[in-house]
C-alpha positions, 0 to 999 in steps of 0.5 A, spaced: 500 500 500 503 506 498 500 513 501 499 518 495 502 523 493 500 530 492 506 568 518 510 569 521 506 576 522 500 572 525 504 569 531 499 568 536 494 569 533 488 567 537 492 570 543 494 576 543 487 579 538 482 577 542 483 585 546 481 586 540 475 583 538 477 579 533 474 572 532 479 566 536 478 561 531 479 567 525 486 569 528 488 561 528 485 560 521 490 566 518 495 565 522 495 558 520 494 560 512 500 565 513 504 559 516 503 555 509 503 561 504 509 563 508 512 555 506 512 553 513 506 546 514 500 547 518 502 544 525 498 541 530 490 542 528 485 538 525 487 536 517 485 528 518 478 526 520 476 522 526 481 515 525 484 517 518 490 519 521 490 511 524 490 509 518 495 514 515 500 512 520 498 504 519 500 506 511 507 509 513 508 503 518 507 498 512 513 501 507 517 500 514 518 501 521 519 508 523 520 512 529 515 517 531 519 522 528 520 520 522 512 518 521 511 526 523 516 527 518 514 523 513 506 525 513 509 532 512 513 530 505 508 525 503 503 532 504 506 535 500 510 539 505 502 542 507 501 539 514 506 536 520 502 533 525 504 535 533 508 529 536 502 530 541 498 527 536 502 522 533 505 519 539 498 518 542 495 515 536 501 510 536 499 508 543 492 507 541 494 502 535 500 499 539 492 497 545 488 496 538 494 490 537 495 494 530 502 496 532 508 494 536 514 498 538 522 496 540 527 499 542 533 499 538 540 501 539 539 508 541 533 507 546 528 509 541 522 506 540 521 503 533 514 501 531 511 497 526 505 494 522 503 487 525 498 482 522 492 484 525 494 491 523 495 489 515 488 486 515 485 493 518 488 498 513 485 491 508 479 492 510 479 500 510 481 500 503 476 505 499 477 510 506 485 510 505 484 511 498 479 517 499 484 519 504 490 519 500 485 523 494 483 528 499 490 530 501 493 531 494 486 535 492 488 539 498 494 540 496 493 542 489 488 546 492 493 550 496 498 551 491 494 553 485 495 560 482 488 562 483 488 560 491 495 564 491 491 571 488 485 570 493 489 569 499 493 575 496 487 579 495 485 578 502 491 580 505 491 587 502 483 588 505 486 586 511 491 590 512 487 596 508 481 594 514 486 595 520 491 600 518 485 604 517 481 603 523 487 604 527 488 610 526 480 611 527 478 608 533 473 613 536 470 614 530 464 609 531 461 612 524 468 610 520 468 603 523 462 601 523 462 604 515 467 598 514 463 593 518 458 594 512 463 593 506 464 587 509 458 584 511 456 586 504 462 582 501 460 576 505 454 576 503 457 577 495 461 571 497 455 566 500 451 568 493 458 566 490 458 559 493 450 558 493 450 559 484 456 555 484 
């Protein structure tokens, strides 16, 4: 079985905003967008669905046992550089196969635990073929997706406004008018959005 191929200026975000009142779960999506538009992966979150990351790590156990390290490293290459699981994820999620007798572990010559498929392991990630495979296909439509032409002029498109939107509400605090001037222009713009997507 093969697995298939394929801001830094938002540091905190989700932290630091929320004086400001901007939504916690917006900040974390920009910073997250920055970080990849910026070459760096998605860390942490939520990019595999409830149990596909169990199959994803099943699927890299069976080209070869791998340390934990390496199945992050190789989740983040094999996604095309779009995502790197947190070592919080992937380690727990080991243990987990390790009591669902999926996997096993030893220790090698340095210490570290070295995990591989077992049996029982084979016969689940054979079972769940059609969900690895839909799997796979996901991972690489994200990632065309990401990396295309028209994704990179949307996300430069909203980095204009957003800027345009903060520098200018910066300077303009007290003026409830002006802010909730702009308020409109952006309701108004989600609105046009939605339209967008409902006529699609």
């Amino acid at each position: 079985m093969r697995f298939g191929a394929h801001g830094s200026g938002c540091r905190g975000a989700g932290r630091g905003w929320s004086g400001l009142g901007i939504d916690s779960e917006f900040a974390a999506f920009v910073g997250r967008m920055a970080g990849h538009l910026r070459g760096r992966p998605f860390r942490g979150g939520r990019f595999f669905g409830h149990g596909d990351l169990k199959l994803v790590i099943l699927s890299l156990l069976e080209e070869r046992p791998r340390h934990g390290y390496d199945i992050i490293k190789a989740i983040e290459e094999k996604s095309g550089g779009m995502y790197q699981p947190s070592a919080g994820t992937v380690y727990p999620t080991l243990t987990l196969l390790e009591e669902m007798t999926f996997a096993r572990s030893s220790a090698d010559e340095s210490g570290k635990r070295v995990y591989e498929i077992t049996e029982a392991g084979r016969a689940h990630l054979a079972e769940h073929q059609v969900m690895v495979d839909d799997i796979f296909s996901r991972i690489a439509r994200a990632g065309a997706g990401l990396s295309s032409d028209a994704m990179q002029e949307m996300n430069r498109a909203f980095g204009r406004m957003a800027r345009a939107v903060y520098s200018q509400a910066s300077h303009r605090l007290d003026d409830h008018e002006f802010l909730r001037g702009i308020a409109k222009i952006l309701e108004d713009a989600t609105s046009a959005v939605h339209t967008l997507e409902t006529h699609k």
